[in-house]
C-alpha positions as CSV (number, residue, x, y, z in Angstrom):
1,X,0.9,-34.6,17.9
2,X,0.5,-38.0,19.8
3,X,-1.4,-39.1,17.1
4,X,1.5,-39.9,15.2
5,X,3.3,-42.3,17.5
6,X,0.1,-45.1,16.8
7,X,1.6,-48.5,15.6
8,X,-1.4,-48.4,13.5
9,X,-1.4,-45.3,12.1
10,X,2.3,-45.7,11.2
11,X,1.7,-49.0,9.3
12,X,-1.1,-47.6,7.3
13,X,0.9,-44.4,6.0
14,X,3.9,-46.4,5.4
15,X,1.1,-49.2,3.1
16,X,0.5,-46.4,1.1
17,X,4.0,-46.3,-0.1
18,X,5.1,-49.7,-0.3
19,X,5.6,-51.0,-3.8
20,X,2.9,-54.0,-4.7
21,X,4.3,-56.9,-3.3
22,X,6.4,-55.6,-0.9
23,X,5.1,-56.4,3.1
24,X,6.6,-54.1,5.7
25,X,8.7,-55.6,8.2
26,X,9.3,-52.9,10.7
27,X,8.6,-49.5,11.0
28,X,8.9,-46.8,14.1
29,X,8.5,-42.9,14.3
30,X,11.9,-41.0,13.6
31,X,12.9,-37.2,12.5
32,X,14.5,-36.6,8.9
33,X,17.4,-34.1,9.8
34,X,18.7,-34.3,6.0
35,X,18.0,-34.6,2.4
36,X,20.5,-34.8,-0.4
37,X,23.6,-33.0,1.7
38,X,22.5,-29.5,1.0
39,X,19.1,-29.8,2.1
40,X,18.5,-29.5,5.9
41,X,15.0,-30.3,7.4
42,X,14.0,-31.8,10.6
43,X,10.0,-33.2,11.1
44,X,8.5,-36.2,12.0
45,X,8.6,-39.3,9.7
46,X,7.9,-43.0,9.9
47,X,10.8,-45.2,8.8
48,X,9.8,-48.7,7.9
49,X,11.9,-51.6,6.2
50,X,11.0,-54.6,3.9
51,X,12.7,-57.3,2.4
52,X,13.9,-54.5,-0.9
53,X,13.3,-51.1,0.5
54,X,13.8,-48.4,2.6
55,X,11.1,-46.3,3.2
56,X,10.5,-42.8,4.4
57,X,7.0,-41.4,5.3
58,X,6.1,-37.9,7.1
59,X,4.1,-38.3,10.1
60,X,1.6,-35.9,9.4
61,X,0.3,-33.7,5.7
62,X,1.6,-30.6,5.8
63,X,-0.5,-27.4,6.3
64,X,0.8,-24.2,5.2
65,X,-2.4,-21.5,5.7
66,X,-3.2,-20.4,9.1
67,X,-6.6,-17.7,9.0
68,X,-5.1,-14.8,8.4
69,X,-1.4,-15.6,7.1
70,X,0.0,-17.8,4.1
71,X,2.4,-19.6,5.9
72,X,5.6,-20.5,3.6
73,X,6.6,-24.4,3.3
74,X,10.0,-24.1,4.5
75,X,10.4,-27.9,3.5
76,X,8.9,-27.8,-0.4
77,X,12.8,-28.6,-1.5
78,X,12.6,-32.4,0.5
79,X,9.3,-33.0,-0.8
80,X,9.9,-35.2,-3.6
81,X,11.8,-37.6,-1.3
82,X,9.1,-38.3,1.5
83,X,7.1,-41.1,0.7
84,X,9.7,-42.4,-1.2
85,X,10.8,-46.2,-0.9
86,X,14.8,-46.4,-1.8
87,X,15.6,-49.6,-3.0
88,X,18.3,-51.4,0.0
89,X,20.4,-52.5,-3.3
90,X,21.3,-48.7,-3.9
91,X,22.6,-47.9,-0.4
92,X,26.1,-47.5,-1.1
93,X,27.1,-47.0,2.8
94,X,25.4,-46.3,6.2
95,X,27.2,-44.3,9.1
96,X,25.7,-45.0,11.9
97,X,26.4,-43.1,15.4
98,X,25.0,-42.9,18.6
99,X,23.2,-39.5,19.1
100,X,21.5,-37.8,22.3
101,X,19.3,-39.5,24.5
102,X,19.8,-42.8,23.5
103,X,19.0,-41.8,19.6
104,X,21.0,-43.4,16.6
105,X,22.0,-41.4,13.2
106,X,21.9,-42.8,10.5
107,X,23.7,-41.3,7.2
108,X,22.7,-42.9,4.4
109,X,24.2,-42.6,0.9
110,X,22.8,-43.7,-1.9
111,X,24.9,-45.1,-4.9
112,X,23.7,-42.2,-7.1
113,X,24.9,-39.8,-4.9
114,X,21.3,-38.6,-2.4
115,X,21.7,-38.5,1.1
116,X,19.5,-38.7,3.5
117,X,20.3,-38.6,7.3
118,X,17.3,-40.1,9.7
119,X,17.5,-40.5,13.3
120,X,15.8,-43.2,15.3
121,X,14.5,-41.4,18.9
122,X,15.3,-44.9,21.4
123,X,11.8,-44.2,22.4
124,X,8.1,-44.5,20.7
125,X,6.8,-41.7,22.3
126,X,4.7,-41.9,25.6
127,X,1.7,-44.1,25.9
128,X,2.3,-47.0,24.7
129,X,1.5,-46.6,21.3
130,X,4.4,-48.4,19.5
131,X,4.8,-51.0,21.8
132,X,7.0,-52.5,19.2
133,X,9.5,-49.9,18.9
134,X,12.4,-51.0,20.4
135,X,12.5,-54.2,18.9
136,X,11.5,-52.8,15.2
137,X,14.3,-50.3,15.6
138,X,16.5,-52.3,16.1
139,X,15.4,-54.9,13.1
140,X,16.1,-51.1,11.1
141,X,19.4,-50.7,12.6
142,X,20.9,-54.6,11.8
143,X,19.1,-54.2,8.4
144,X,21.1,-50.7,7.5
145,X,24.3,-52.1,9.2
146,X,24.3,-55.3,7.2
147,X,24.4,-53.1,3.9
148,X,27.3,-51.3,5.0
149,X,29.4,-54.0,6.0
């Protein structure tokens, strides 16, 4: 699991997803807690920002066989909006609120009617390995607030 809160890894998942052209700003380790108002789901993602986009990567590929069990995906019903860069243009609005431990919410609603609700953890996990997180979470945070204003 503490592979996933690597500054490096985190900007090479995002890459994967950005559209050509596009160079990635900021990024930092988050939880997805929503998708599209009726969809609930809660796992680790990378959030990362550039100049058009918003983008939303998981953390980690998903495994659903263990040796003796097929495991259900309990999350198949968000899966076609991980990885996926939303253009800043169609943010209609951004509710952002303080949340436990020093985390922020962010409610995001698109002009077409998704939702997605992240939450930025004030920490980059322990060891040092987003040394940038505070000061890229932030850059997410004026970035999402300057849409809604």
């Amino acid at each position: 699991m503490s592979d996933i809160f690597n500054e490096d890894r985190m900007a090479q998942v995002l890459g994967k997803c950005l559209p050509q052209g596009e160079t990635l700003l900021a990024g930092i380790h988050g939880i997805s807690l929503q998708i599209n108002k009726k969809k609930t789901s809660k796992f680790d993602v990378y959030i990362g920002i550039t100049r058009e986009y918003l983008v939303v990567a998981e953390c980690e590929e998903r495994e659903y066989l263990n040796k003796f069990y097929h495991i259900p995906d309990l999350r198949k019903t968000v899966e076609e909006d991980i990885g996926t860069c939303f253009p800043l243009s169609e943010i209609k609005s951004c509710d952002i609120k303080k949340a436990m431990m020093g985390a922020v919410n962010c409610s995001i609603t698109l002009k077409n009617g998704s939702f997605l609700k992240l939450q930025l953890p004030k920490l980059g996990g322990l060891g040092g390995g987003m040394p940038r997180h505070k000061e890229y979470r932030e850059k997410i945070i004026e970035c999402l607030e300057a849409l809604s204003a």
